[in-house]
Structure formats: C-alpha cells, structure tokens
Backbone as XML, in Angstrom:
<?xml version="1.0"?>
<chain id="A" units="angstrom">
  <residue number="1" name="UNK">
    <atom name="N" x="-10.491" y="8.863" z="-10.105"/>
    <atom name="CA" x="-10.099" y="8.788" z="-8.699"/>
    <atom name="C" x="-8.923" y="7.814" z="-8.566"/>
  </residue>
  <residue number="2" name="UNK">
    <atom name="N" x="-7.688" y="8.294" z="-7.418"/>
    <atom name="CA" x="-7.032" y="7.489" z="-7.367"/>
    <atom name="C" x="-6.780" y="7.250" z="-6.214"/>
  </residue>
  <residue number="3" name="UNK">
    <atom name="N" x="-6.264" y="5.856" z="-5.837"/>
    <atom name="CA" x="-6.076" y="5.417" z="-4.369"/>
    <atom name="C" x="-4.474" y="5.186" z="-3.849"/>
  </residue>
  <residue number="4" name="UNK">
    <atom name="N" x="-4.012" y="5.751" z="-2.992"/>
    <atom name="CA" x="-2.921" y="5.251" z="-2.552"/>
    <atom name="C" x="-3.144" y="4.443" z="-1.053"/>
  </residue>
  <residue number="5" name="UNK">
    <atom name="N" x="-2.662" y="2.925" z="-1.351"/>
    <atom name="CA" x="-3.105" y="1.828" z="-0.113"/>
    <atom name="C" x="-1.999" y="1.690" z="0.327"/>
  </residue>
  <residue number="6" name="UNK">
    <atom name="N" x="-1.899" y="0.843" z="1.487"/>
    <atom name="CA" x="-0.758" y="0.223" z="2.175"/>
    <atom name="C" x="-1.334" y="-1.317" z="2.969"/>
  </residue>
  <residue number="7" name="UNK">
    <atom name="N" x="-0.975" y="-1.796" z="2.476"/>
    <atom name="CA" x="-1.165" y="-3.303" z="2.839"/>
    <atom name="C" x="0.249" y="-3.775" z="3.339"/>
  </residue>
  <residue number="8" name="UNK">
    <atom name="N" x="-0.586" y="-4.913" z="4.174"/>
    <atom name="CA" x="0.707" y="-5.952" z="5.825"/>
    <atom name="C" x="0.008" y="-7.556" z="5.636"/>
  </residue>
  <residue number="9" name="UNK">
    <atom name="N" x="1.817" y="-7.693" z="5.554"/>
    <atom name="CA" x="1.499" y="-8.994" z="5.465"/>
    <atom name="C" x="2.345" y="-9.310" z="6.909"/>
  </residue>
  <residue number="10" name="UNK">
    <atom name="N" x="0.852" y="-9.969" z="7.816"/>
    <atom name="CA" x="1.149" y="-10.345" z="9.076"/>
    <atom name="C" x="2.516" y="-12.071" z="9.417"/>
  </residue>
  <residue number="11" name="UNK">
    <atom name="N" x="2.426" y="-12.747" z="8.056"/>
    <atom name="CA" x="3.215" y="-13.425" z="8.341"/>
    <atom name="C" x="4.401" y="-13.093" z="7.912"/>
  </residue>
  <residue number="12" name="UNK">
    <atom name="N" x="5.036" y="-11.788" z="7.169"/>
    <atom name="CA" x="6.218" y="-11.743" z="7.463"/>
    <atom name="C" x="6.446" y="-10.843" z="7.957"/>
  </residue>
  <residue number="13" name="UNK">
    <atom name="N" x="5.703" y="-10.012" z="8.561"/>
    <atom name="CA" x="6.020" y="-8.312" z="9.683"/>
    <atom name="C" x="6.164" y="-7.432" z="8.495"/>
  </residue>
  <residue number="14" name="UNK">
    <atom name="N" x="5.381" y="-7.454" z="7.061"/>
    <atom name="CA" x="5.968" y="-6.914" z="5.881"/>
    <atom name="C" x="4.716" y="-5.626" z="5.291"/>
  </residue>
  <residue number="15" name="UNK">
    <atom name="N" x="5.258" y="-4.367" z="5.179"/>
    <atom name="CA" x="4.284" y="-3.378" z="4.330"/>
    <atom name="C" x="4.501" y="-3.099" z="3.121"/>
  </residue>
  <residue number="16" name="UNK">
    <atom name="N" x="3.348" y="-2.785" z="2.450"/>
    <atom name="CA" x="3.777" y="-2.581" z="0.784"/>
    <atom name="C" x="2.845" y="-1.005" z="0.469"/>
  </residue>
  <residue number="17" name="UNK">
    <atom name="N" x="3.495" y="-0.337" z="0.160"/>
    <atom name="CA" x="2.395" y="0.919" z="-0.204"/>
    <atom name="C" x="2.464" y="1.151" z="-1.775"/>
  </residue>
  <residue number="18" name="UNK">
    <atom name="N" x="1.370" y="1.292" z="-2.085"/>
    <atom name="CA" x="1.045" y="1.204" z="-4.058"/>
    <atom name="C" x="0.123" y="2.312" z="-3.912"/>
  </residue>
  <residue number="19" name="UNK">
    <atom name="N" x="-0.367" y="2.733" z="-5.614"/>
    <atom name="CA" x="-1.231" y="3.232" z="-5.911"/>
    <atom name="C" x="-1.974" y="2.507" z="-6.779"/>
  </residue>
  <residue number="20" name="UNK">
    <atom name="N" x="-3.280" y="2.535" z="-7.022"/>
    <atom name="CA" x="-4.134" y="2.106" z="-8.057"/>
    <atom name="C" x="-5.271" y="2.727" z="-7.666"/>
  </residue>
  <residue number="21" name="UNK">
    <atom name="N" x="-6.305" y="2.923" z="-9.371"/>
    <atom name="CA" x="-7.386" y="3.215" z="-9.059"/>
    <atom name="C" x="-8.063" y="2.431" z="-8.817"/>
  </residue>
  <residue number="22" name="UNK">
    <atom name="N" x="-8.359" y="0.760" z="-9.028"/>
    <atom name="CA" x="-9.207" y="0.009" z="-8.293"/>
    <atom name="C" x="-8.359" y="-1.088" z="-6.943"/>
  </residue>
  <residue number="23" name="UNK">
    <atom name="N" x="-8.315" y="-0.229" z="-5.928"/>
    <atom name="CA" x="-7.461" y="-1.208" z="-5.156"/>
    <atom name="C" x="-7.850" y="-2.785" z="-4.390"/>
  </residue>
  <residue number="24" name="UNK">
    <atom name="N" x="-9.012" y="-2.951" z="-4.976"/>
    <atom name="CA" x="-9.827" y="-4.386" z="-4.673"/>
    <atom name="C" x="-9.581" y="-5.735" z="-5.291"/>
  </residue>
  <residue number="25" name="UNK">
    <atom name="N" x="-9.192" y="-4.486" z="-6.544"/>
    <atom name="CA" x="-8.745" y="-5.938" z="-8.028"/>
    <atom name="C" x="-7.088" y="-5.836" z="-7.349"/>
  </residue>
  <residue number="26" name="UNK">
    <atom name="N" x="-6.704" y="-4.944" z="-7.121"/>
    <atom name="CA" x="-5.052" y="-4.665" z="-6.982"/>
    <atom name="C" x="-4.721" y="-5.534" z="-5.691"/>
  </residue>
  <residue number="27" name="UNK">
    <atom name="N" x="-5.557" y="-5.595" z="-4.784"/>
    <atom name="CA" x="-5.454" y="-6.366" z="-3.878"/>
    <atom name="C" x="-5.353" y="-7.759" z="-3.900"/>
  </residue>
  <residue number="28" name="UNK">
    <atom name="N" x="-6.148" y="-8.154" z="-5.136"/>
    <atom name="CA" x="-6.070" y="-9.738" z="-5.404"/>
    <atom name="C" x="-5.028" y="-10.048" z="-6.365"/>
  </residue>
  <residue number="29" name="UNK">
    <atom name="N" x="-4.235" y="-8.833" z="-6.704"/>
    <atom name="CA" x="-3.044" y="-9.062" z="-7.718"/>
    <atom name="C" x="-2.298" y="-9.339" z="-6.701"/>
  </residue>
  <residue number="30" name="UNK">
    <atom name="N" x="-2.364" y="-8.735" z="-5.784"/>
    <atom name="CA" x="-1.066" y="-9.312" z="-5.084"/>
    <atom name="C" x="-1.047" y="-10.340" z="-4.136"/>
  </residue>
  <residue number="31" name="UNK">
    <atom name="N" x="-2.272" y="-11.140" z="-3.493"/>
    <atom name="CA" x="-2.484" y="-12.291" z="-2.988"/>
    <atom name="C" x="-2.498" y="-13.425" z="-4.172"/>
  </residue>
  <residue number="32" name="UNK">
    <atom name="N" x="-2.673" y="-13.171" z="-5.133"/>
    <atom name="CA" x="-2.259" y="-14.043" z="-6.576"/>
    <atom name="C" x="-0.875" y="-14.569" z="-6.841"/>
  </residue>
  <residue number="33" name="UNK">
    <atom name="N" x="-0.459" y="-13.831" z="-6.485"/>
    <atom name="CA" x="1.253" y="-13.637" z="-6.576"/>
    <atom name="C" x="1.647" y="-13.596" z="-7.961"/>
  </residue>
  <residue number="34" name="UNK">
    <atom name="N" x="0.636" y="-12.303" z="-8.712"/>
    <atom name="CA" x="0.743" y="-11.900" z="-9.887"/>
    <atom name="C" x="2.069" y="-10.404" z="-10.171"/>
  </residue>
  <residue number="35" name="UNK">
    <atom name="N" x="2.341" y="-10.203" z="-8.702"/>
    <atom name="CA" x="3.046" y="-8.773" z="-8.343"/>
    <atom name="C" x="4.204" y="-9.633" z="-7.875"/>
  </residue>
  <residue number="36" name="UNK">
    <atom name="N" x="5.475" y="-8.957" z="-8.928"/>
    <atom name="CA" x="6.734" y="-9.967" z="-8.331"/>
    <atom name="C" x="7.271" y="-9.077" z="-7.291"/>
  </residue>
  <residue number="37" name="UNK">
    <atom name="N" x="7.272" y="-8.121" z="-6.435"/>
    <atom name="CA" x="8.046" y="-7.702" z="-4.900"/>
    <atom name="C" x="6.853" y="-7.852" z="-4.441"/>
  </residue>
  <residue number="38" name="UNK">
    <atom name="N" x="5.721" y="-8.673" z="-4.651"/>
    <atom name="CA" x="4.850" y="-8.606" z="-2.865"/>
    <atom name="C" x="4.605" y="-10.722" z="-3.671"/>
  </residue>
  <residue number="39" name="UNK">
    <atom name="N" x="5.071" y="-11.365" z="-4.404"/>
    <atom name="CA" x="4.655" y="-12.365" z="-3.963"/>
    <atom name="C" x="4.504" y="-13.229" z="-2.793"/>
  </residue>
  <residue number="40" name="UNK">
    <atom name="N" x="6.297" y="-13.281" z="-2.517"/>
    <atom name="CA" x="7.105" y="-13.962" z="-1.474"/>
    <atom name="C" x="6.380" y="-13.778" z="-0.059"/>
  </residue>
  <residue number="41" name="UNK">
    <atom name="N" x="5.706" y="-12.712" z="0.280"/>
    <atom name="CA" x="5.262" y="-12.415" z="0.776"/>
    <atom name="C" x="3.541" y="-12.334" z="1.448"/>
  </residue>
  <residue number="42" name="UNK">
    <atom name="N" x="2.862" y="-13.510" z="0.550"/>
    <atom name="CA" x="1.350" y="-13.574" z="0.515"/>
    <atom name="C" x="1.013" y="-14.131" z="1.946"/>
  </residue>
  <residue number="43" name="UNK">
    <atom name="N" x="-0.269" y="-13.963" z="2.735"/>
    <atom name="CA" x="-1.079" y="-13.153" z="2.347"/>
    <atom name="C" x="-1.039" y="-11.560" z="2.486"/>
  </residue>
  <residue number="44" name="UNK">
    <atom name="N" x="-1.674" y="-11.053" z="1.708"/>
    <atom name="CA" x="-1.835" y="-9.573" z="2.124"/>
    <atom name="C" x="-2.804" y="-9.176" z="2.806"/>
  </residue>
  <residue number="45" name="UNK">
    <atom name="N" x="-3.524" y="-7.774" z="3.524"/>
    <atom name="CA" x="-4.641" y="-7.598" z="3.492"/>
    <atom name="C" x="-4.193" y="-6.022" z="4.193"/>
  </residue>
  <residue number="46" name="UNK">
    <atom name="N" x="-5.279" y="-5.151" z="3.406"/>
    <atom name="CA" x="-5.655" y="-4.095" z="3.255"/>
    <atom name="C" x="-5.835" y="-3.227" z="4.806"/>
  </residue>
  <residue number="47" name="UNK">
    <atom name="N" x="-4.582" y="-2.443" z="4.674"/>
    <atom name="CA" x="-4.682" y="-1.421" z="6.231"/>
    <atom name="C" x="-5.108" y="-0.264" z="6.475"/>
  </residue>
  <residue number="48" name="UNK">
    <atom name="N" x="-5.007" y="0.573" z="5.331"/>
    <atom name="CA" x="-5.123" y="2.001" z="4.922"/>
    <atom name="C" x="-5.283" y="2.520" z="3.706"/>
  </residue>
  <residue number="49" name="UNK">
    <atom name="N" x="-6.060" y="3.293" z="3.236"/>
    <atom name="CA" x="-6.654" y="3.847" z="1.764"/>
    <atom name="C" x="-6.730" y="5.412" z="1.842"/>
  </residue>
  <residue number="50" name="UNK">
    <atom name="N" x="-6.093" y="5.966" z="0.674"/>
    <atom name="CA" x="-6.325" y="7.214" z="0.978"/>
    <atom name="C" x="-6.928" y="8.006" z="-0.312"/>
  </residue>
  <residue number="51" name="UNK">
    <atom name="N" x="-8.069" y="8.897" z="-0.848"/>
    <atom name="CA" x="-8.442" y="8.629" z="-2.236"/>
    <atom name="C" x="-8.034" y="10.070" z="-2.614"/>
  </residue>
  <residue number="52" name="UNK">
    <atom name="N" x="-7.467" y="10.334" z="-3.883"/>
    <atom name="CA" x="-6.843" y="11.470" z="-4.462"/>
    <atom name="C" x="-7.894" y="12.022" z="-5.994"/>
  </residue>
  <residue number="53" name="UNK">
    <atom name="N" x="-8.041" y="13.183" z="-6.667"/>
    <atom name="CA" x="-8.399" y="13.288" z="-7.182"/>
    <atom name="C" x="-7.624" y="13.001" z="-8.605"/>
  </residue>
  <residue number="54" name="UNK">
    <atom name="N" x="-6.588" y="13.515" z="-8.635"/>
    <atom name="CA" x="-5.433" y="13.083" z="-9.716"/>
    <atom name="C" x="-4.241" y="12.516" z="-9.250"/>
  </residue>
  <residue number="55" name="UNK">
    <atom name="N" x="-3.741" y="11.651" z="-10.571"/>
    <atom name="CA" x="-2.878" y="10.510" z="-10.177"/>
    <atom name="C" x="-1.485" y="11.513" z="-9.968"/>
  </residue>
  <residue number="56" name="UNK">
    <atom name="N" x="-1.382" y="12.604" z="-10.167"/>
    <atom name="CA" x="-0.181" y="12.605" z="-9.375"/>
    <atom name="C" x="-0.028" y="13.487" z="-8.164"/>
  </residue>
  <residue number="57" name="UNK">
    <atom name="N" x="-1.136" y="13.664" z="-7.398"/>
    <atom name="CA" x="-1.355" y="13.940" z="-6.113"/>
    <atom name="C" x="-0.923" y="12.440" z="-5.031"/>
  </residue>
  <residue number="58" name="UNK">
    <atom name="N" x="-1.748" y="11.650" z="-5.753"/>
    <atom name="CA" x="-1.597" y="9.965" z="-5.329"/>
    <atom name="C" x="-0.108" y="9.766" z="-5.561"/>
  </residue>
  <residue number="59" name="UNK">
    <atom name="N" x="0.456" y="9.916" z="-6.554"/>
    <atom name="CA" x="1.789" y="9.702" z="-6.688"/>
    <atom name="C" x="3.042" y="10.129" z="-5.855"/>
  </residue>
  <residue number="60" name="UNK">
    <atom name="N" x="2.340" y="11.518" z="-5.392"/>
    <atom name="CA" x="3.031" y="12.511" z="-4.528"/>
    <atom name="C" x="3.074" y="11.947" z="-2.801"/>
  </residue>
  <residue number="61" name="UNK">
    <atom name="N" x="1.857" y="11.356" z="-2.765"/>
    <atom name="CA" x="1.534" y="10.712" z="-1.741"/>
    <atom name="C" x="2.345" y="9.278" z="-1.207"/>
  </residue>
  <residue number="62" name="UNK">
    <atom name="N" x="1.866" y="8.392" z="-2.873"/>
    <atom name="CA" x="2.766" y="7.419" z="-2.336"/>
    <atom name="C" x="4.339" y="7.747" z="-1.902"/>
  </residue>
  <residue number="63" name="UNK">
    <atom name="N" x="5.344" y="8.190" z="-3.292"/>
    <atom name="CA" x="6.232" y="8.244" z="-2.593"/>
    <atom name="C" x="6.782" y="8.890" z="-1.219"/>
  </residue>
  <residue number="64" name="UNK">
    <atom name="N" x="5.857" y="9.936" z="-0.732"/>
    <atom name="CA" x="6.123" y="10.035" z="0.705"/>
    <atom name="C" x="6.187" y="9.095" z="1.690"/>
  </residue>
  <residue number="65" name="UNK">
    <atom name="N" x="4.908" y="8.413" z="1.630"/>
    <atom name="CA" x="4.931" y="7.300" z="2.621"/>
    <atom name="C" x="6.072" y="6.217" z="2.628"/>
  </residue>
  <residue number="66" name="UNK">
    <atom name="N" x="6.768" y="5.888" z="1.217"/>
    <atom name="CA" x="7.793" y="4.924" z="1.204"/>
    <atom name="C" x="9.145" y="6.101" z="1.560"/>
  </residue>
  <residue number="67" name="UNK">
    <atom name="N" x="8.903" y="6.774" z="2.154"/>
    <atom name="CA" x="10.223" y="7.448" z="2.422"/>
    <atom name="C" x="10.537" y="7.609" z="4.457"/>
  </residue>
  <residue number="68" name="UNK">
    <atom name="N" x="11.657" y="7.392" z="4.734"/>
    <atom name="CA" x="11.256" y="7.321" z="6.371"/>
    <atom name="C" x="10.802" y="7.759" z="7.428"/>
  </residue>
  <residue number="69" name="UNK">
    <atom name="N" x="10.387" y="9.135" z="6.330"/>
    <atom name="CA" x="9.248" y="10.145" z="7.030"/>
    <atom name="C" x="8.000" y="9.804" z="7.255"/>
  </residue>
  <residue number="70" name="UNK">
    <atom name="N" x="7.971" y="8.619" z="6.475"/>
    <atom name="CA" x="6.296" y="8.195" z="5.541"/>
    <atom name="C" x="6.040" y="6.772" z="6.497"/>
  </residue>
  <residue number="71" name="UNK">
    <atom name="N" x="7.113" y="6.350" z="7.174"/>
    <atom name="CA" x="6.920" y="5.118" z="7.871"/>
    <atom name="C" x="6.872" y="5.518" z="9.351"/>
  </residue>
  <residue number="72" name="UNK">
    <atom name="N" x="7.358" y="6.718" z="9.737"/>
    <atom name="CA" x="7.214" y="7.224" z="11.102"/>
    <atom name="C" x="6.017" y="7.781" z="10.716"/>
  </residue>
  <residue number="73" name="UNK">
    <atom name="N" x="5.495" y="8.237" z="10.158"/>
    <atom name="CA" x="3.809" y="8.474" z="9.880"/>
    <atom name="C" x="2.847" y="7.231" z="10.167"/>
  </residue>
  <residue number="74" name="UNK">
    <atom name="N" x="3.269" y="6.080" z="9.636"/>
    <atom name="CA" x="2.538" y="5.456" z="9.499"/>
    <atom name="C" x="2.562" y="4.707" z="11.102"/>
  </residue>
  <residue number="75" name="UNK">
    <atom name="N" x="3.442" y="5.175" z="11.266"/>
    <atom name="CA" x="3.674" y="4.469" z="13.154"/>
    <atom name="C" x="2.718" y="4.509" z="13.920"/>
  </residue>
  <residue number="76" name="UNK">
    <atom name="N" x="3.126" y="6.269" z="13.528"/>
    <atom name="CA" x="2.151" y="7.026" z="14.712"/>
    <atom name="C" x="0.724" y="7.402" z="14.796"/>
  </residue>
  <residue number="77" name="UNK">
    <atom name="N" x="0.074" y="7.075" z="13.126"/>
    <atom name="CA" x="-0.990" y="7.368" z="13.047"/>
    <atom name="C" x="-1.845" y="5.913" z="12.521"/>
  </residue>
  <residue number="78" name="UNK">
    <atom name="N" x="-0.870" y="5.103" z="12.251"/>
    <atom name="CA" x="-1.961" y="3.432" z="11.947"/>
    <atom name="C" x="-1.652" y="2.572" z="13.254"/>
  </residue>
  <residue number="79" name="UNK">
    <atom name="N" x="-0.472" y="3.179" z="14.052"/>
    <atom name="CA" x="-0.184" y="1.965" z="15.181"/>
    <atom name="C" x="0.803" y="0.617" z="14.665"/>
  </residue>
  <residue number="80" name="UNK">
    <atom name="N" x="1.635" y="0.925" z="13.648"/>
    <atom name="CA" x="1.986" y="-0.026" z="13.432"/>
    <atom name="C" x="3.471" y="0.275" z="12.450"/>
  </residue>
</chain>
C-alpha cells in the first residue's frame, strides 16, 4: 500500500505533498529536519492522505497534486 500525503506548515503558510508507504514515520522525518526541502520549514502536521494500491498510481497522484491543477484541487476540496 501506498500513501500520497500533503502536509502544512502553519508557521510558514507552507504545503509539502510526498508519497510514502508509512506516512507516520515520514511524518517525523520531516519534523526532525531529517528532509532537506521541508526542514526550514518545521513544524509540520498531517492534512490529507490518500491510499493507492501500487506505487505508481501514488506516483501518478502525487505529481498531479504538485502541479497547479493539483493546488486548485486542493483549494477547493481541503479549504485551503
């Protein structure tokens, strides 16, 4: 199983969308500031999860959402 997340970091108005299959541990990679494009940026926390059966359905997924189709999606359907 794979997950494509999108996590906000409320103190800098900042989104990050990834894939991983455990996004709990992946989540603390990046409040670690073990992930060098989301350190600068800590804290994180978890907005949206979406679970795929193969990784490149998830893959297909993420890069949509990082595209500006994928952020007017995310407008209109997370509120944010």
């Amino acid at each position: 199983m794979f997950n494509v997340y999108i996590i906000f970091s409320e103190s800098f108005d900042r989104f990050y969308v990834g894939m991983s299959s455990n996004v709990k541990n992946r989540l603390k990679e990046h409040n670690s500031k073990s992930v060098k494009s989301t350190k600068a940026f800590v804290p994180w926390k978890l907005i949206h999860i979406e679970k795929f059966e193969t990784r490149i359905e998830a893959r297909k997924r993420e890069k949509y959402l990082k595209t500006a189709a994928g952020r007017k999606w995310r407008k209109i359907n997370l509120g944010m």
